[in-house]
C-alpha positions as CSV (number, residue, x, y, z in Angstrom):
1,X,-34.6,-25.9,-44.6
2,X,-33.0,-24.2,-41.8
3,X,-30.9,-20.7,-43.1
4,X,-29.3,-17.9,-41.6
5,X,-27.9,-18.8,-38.1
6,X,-29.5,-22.6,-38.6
7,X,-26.7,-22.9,-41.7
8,X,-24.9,-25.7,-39.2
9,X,-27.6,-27.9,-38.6
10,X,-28.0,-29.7,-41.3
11,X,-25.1,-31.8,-40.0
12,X,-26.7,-31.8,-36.6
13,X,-28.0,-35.8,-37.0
14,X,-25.0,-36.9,-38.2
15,X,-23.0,-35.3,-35.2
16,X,-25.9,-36.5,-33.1
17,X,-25.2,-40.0,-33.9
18,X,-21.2,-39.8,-33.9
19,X,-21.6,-39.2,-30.2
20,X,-23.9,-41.4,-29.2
21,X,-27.0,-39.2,-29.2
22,X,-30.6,-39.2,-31.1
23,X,-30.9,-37.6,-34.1
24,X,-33.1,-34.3,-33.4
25,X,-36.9,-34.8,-34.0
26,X,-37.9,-33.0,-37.4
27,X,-39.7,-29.4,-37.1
28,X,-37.5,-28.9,-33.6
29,X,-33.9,-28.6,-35.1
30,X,-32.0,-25.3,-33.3
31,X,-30.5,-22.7,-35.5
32,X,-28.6,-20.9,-32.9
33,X,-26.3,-23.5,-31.1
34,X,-23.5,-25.0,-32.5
35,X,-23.5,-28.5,-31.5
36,X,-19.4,-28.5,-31.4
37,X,-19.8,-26.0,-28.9
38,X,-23.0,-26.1,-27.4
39,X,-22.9,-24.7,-23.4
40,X,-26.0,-25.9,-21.3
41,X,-27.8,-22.8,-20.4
42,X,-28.4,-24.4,-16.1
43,X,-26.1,-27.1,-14.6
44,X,-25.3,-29.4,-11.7
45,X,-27.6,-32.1,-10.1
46,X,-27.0,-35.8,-10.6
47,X,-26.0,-36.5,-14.5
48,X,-29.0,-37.3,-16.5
49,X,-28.8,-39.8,-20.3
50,X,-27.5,-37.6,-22.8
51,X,-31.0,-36.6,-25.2
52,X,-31.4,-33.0,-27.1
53,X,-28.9,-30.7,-28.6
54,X,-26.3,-31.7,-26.4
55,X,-27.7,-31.1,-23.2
56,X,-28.5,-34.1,-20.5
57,X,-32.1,-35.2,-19.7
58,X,-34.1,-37.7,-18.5
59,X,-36.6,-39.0,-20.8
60,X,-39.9,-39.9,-20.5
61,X,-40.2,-43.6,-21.0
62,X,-44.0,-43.3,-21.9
63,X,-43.0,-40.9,-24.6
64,X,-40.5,-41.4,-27.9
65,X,-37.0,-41.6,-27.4
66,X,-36.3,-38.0,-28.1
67,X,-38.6,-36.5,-25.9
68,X,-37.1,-34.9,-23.0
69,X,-39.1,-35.6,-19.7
70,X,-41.6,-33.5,-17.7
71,X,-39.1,-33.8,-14.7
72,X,-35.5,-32.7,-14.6
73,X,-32.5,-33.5,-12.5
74,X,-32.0,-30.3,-10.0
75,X,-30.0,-27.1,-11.6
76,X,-28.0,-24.6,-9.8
77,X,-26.5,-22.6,-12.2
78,X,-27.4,-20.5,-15.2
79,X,-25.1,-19.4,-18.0
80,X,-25.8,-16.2,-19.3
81,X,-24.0,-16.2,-22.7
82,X,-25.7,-19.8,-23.3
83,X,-29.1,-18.4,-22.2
84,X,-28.8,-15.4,-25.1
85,X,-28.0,-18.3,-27.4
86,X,-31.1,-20.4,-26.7
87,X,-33.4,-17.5,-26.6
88,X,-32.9,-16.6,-30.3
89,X,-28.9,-15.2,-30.2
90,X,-27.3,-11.4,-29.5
91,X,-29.4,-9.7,-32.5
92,X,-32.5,-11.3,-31.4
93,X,-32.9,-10.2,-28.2
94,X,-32.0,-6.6,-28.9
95,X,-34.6,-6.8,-30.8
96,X,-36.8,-7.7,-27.6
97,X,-35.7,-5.8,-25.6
98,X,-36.3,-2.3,-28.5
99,X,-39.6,-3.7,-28.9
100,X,-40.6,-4.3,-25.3
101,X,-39.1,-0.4,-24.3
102,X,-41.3,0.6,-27.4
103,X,-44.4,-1.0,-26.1
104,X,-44.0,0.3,-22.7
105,X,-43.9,4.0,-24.1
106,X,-47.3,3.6,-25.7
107,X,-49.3,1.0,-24.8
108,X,-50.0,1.5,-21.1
109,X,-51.3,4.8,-22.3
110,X,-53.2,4.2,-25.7
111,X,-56.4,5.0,-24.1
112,X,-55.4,8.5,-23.2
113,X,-54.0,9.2,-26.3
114,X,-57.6,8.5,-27.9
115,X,-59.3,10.9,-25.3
116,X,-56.3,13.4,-24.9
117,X,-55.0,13.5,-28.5
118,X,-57.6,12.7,-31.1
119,X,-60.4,14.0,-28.7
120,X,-62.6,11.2,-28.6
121,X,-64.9,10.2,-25.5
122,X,-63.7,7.6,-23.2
123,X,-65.9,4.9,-24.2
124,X,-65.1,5.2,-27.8
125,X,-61.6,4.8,-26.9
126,X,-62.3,1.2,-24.9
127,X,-64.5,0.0,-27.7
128,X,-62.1,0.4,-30.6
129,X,-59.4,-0.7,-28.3
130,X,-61.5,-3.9,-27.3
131,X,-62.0,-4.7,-30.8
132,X,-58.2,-4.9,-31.8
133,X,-57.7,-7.3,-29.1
134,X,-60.7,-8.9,-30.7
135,X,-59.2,-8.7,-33.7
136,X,-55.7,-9.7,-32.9
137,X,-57.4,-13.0,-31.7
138,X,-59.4,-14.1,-34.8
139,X,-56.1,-13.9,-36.7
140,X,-54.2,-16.6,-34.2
141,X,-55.1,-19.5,-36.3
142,X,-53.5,-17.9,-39.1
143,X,-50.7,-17.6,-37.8
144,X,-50.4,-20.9,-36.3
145,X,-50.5,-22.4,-39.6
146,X,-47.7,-20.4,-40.6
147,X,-45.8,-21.1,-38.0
148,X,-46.5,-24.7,-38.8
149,X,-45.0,-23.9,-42.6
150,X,-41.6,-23.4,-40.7
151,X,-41.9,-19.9,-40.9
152,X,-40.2,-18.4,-37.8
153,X,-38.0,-14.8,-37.2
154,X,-39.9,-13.7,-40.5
155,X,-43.4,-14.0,-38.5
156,X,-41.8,-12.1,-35.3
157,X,-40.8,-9.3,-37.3
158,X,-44.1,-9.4,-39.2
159,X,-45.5,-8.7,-35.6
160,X,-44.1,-6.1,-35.1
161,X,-44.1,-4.5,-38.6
162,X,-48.0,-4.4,-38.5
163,X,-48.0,-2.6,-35.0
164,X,-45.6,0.1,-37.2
165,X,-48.9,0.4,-39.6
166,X,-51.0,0.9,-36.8
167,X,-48.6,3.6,-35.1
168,X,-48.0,5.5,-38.8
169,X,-52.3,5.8,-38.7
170,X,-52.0,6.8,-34.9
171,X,-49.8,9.8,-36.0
172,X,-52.1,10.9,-39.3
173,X,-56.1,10.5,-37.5
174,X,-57.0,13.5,-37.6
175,X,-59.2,14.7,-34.3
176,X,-62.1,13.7,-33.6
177,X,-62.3,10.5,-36.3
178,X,-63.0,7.2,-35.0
179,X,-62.7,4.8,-37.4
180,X,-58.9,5.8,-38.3
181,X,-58.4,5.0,-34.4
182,X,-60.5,2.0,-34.6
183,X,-58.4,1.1,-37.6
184,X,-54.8,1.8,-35.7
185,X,-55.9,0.0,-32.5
186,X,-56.9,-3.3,-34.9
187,X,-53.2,-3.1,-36.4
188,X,-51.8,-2.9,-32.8
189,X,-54.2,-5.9,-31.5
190,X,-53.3,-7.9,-34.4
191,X,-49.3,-7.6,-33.4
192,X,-49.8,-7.9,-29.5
193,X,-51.4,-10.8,-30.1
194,X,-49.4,-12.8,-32.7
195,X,-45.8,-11.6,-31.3
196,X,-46.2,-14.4,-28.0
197,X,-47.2,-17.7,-30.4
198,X,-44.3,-16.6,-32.9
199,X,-41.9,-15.5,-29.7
200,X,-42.3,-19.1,-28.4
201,X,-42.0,-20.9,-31.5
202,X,-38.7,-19.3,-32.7
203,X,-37.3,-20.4,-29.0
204,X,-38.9,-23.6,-29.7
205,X,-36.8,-23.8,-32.4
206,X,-33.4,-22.6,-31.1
207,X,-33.6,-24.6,-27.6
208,X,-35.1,-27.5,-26.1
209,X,-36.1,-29.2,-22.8
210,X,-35.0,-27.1,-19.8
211,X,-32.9,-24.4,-21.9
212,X,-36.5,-23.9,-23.7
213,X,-38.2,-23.3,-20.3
214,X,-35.8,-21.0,-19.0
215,X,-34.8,-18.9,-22.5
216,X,-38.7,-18.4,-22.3
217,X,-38.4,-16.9,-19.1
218,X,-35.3,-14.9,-20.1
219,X,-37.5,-13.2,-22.8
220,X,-40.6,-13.0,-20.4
221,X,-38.1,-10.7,-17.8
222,X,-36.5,-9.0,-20.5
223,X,-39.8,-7.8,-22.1
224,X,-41.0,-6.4,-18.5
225,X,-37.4,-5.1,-18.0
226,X,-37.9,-3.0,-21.0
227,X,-41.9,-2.5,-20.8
228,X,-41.3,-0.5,-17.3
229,X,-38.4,1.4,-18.5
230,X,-40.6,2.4,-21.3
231,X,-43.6,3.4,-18.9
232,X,-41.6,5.3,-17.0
233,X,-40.0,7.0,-19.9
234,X,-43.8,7.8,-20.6
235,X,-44.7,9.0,-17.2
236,X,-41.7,11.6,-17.2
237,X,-43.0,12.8,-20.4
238,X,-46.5,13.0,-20.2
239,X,-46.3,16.7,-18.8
240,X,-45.9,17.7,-22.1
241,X,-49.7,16.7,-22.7
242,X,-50.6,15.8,-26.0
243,X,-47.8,17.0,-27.8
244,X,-45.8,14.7,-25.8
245,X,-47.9,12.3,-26.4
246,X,-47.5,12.1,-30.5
247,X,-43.7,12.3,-29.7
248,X,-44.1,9.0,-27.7
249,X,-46.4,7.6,-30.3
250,X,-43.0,8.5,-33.0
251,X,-40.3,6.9,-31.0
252,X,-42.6,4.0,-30.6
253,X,-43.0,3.1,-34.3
254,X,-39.5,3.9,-34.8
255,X,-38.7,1.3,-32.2
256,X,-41.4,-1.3,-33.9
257,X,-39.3,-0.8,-36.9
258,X,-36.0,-1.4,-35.6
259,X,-37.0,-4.4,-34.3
260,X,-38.6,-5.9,-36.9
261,X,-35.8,-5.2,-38.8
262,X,-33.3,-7.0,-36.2
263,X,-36.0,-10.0,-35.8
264,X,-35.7,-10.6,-39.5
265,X,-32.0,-10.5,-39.7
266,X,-32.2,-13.2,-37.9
267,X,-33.1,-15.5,-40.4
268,X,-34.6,-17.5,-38.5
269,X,-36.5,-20.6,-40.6
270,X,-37.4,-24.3,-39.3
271,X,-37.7,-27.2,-41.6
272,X,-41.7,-28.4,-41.6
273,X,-42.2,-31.4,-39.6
274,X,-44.2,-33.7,-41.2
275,X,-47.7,-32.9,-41.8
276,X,-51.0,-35.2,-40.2
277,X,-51.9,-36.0,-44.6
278,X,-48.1,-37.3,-44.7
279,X,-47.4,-38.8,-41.5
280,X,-50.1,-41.1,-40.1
281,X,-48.9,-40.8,-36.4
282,X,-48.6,-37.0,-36.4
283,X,-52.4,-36.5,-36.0
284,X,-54.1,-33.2,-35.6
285,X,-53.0,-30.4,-32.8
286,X,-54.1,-31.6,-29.6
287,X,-57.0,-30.2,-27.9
288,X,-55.8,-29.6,-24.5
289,X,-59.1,-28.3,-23.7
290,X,-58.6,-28.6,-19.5
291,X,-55.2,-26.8,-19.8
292,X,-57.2,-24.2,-22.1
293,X,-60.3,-24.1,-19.7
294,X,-57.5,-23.2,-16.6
295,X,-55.2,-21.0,-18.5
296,X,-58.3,-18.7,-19.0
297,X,-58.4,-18.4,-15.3
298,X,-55.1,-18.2,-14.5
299,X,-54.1,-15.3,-16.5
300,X,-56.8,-12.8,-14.3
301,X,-53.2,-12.6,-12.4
302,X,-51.9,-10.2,-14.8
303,X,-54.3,-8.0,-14.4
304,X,-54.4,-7.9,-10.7
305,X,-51.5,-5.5,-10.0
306,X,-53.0,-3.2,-13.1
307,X,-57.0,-3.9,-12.3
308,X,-57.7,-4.6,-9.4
309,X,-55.2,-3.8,-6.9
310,X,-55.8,-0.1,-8.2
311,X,-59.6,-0.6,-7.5
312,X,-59.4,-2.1,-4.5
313,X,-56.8,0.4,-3.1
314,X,-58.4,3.4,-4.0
315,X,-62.2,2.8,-3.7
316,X,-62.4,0.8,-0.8
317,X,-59.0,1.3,1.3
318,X,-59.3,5.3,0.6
319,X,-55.5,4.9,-0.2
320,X,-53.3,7.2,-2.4
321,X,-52.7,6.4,-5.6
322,X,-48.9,5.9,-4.3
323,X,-49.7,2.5,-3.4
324,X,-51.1,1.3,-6.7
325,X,-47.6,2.3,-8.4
326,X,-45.4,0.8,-5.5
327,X,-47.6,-2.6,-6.6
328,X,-46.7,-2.0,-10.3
329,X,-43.2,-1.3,-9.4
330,X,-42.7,-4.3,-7.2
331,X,-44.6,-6.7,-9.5
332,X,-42.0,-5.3,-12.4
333,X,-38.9,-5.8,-10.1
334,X,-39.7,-9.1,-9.0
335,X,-40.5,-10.2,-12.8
336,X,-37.2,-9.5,-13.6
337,X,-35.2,-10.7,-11.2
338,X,-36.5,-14.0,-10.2
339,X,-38.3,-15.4,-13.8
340,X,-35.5,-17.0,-14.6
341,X,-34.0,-18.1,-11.4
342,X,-37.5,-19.1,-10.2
343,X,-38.7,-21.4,-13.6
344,X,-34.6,-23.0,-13.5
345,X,-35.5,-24.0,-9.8
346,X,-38.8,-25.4,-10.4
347,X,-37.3,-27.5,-13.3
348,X,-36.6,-30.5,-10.6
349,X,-40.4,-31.2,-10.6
350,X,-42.9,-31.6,-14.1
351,X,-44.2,-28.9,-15.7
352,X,-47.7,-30.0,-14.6
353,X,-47.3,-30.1,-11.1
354,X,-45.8,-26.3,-11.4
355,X,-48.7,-24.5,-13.5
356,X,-50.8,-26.3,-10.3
357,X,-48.4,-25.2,-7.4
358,X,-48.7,-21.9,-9.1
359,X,-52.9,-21.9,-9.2
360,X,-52.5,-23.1,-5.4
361,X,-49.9,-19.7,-5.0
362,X,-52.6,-17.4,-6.7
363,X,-55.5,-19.0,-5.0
364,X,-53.2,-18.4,-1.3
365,X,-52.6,-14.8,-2.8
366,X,-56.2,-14.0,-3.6
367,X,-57.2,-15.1,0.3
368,X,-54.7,-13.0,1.2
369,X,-56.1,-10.0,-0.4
370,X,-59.7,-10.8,1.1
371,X,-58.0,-10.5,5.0
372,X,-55.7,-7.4,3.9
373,X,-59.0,-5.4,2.8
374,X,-61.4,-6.6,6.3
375,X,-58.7,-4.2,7.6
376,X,-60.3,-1.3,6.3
377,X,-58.4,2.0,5.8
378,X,-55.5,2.4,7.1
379,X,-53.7,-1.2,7.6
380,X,-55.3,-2.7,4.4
381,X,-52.6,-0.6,2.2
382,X,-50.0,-2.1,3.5
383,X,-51.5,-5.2,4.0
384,X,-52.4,-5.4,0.2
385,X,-49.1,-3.7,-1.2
386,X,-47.3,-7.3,1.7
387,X,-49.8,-9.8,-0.1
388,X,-49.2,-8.6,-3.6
389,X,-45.6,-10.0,-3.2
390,X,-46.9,-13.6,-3.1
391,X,-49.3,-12.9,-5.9
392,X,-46.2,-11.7,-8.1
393,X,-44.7,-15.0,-7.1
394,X,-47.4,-16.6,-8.5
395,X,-47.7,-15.1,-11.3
396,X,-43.7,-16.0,-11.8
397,X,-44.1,-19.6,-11.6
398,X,-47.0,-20.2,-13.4
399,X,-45.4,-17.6,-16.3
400,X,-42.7,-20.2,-16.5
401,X,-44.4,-23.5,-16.6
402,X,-47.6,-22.8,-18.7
403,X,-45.6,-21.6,-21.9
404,X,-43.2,-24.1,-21.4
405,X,-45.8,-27.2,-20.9
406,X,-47.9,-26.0,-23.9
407,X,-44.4,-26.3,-26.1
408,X,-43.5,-29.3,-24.7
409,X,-46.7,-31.2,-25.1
410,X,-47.0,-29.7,-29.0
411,X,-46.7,-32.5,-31.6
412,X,-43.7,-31.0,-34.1
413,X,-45.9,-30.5,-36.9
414,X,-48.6,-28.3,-34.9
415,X,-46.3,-26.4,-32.7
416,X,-47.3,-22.8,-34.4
417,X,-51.6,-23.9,-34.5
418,X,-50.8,-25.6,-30.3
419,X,-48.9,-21.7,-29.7
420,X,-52.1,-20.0,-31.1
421,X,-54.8,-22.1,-29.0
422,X,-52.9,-21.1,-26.4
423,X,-52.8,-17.5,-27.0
424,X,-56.4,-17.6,-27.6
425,X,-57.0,-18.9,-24.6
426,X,-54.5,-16.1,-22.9
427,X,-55.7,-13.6,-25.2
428,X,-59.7,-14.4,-24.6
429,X,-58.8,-14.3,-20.5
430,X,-57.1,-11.2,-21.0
431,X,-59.9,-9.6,-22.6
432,X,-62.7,-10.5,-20.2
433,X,-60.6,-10.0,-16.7
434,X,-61.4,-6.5,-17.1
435,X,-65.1,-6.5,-17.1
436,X,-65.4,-9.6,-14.9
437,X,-63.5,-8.0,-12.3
438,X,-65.0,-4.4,-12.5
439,X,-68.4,-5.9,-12.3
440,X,-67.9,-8.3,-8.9
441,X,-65.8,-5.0,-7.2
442,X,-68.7,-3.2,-6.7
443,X,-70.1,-6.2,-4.3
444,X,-67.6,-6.5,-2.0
445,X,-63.9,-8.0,-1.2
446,X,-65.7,-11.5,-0.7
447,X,-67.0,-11.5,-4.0
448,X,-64.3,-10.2,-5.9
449,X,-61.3,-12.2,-3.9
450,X,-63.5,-15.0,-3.0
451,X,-64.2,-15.8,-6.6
452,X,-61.3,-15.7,-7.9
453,X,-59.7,-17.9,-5.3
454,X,-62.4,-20.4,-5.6
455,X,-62.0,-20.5,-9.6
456,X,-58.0,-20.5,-9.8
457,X,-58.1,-23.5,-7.0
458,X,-60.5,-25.5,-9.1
459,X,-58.4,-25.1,-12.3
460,X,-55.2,-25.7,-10.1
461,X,-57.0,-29.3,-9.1
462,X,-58.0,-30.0,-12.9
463,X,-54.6,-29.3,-14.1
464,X,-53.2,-31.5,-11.4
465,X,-55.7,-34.5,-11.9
466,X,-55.7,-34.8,-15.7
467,X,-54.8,-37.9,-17.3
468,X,-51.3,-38.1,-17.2
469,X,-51.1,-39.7,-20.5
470,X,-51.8,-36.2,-22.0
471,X,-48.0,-34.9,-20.9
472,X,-46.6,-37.5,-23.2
473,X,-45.4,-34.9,-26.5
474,X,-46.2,-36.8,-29.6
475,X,-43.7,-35.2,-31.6
């Protein structure tokens, strides 16, 4: 059953059917927008057949009746108030945005905590942090499953309650003990990596169609809104050295707190859909195993402006450090401002054809950097800091239409274990970006650049030529 803000949508069928609409599909009812007074989030274009909660769509005629089609009619306007609604209500994205300022104030800088604080060696440090991320990832299927039981704000503010656990250990290690660090960085991998599947599932939940796509945007440029306020914040205080330091490491759990506890207010709970034992056409989660395969590649772009840009800038442009943060600052600026306007824009054209244009975008981007470094010293900076802009842009679009196409091909009764494969996938990418890029840097800007443009094009043309029989959503 549906509680909480969802108290309305019990009626939400009968309404549905008064009007001339589908009943909602089972497992996807909102619990945020009252159908009496439900606003579409982006308007204008040609008028579409009235489908989900209210708002008009085409529909695919390869898929059921209530499923809402990979292409939309064109949009040209986005309503704010209706966009906080979709993405979870007021309370809930407060509790975003406390979360994502948290984050920002430790996270960036975990590693020196480790070295600076408890005294441990560097490699330590990356070890223990590696395994959390590990960590976080082997417990993905679990929380698909219970995502898949209905639960939804409950497992968001779970998320974010175990990162408090592994701030309160933070705060007691003593210096010089590994394992309590190991221990800490496990609690925060474990959070990290569960808080996207349960994010989208909760917006799942709320919205559909197009106002999915772009409420998932909204909290993608929220977070980074409140991610590099909260570096910043951290970069201000870090003259304070390691007493500054634990004080960050404080506010952060007290923010982790807070919004856990405004994520659970919410109450936020869908009604299982039917499961594959009681429903014979429900079938198990689908494998999506090309989508997977490219995803793995395509999120290397978010650690370009962190990684590699850095690397490259500093070891073989012989450029200040300055031009490593202006990348970070105008990767964060153009998150914010354009994910939303960017993903309502795209929604003219499938999902599909999007996460490709965005691989061809990356793959253009990654050239780019290749000619902006055979300028050597001097010129490359620049050149880098120009090309960076149209790697942020890529980045943007394929932020807003890989999330998005996951949801939208997830069967109702596997949305939560569909969300987790995904974040596997994200999560396992991710981890080995890192050490994939560090070890082809050393050979040259051909190998680094040239690989990766040759492996984001090929997953762009496998995403683009699979079997377009696997966009149909079977639930």
């Amino acid at each position: 059953m549906v509680t909480g803000l969802g108290q309305h949508v019990q009626h939400r069928g009968q309404l549905g059917q008064r009007r001339g609409r589908e009943p909602q599909p089972p497992g996807r009812q909102t619990a945020d927008v009252d159908p009496q007074r439900h606003v579409p989030i982006i308007t204008g274009g040609p008028p579409t057949p009235a489908s989900l909660d209210g708002v008009r769509q085409a529909t695919c005629p390869a898929g059921p009746a209530h499923a809402p089609c990979d292409a939309m009619a064109t949009t040209t306007k986005i309503r704010p108030r209706a966009l906080v609604r979709a993405s979870g209500g007021p309370r809930y994205a407060v509790a975003l945005a406390v979360d994502a300022l948290g984050t920002g104030l430790l996270r960036p800088f975990l590693l020196l905590y480790g070295v600076l604080v408890l005294r441990l060696s560097a490699p330590v440090t990356g070890i223990a942090m590696t395994a959390g991320i590990v960590a976080g990832l082997v417990c993905m299927p679990a929380v698909g499953r219970r995502l898949d039981r209905g639960a939804r704000s409950t497992v968001v503010a779970a998320s974010m309650l175990v990162r408090v656990l592994g701030v309160a250990l933070l705060l007691v290690t003593p210096a010089g003990h590994a394992w309590p660090f190991a221990t800490a960085a496990l609690f925060l991998g474990i959070g990290n990596q569960a808080w996207p599947a349960a994010h989208a599932a909760l917006v799942a939940t709320v919205s559909h169609g197009r106002e999915r796509d772009a409420a998932l945007a909204a909290g993608r440029a929220l977070r980074n809104a409140g991610l590099g306020v909260g570096a910043l914040i951290a970069t201000v205080s870090l003259a304070g050295g390691a007493t500054a330091l634990r004080a960050l490491a404080a506010v952060t759990g007290l923010a982790y707190l807070a919004a856990a506890a405004l994520a659970w207010s919410v109450r936020l709970r869908a009604h299982p859909a039917a499961t594959p034992e009681d429903d014979g056409d429900g079938g198990p989660a689908p494998r999506m195993r090309t989508l997977l395969a490219a995803n793995v590649v395509y999120v290397f772009c978010l650690n370009v402006p962190e990684i590699a840009l850095p690397l490259i800038l500093v070891t073989q442009l012989e450029a200040s450090p300055v031009w490593s943060a202006a990348v970070f600052v105008i990767n964060t600026v153009l998150v914010v401002t354009l994910q939303v306007p960017v993903t309502v824009l795209m929604s003219r054209y499938s999902r599909r054809s999007v996460l490709a244009l965005a691989g061809v975008i990356l793959g253009a981007s990654y050239a780019g950097f290749l000619a902006a470094a055979s300028l050597g010293p001097g010129r490359g900076a620049p050149a880098v800091a120009a090309v960076s802009v149209v790697c942020t842009l890529g980045e943007i679009v394929y932020a807003g239409s890989a999330t998005a196409l996951v949801t939208h091909l997830a069967p109702a009764h596997a949305l939560g274990r569909t969300l987790a494969r995904f974040e596997l996938s994200t999560g396992f990418g991710l981890a080995i970006s890192p050490t994939v890029i560090t070890a082809l840097a050393p050979y040259g800007p051909t190998a680094l650049w040239g690989s990766l443009a040759t492996a984001t094009l090929l997953s762009a043309s496998a995403v683009a030529t699979a079997p377009a029989a696997r966009d149909t959503p079977r639930g």
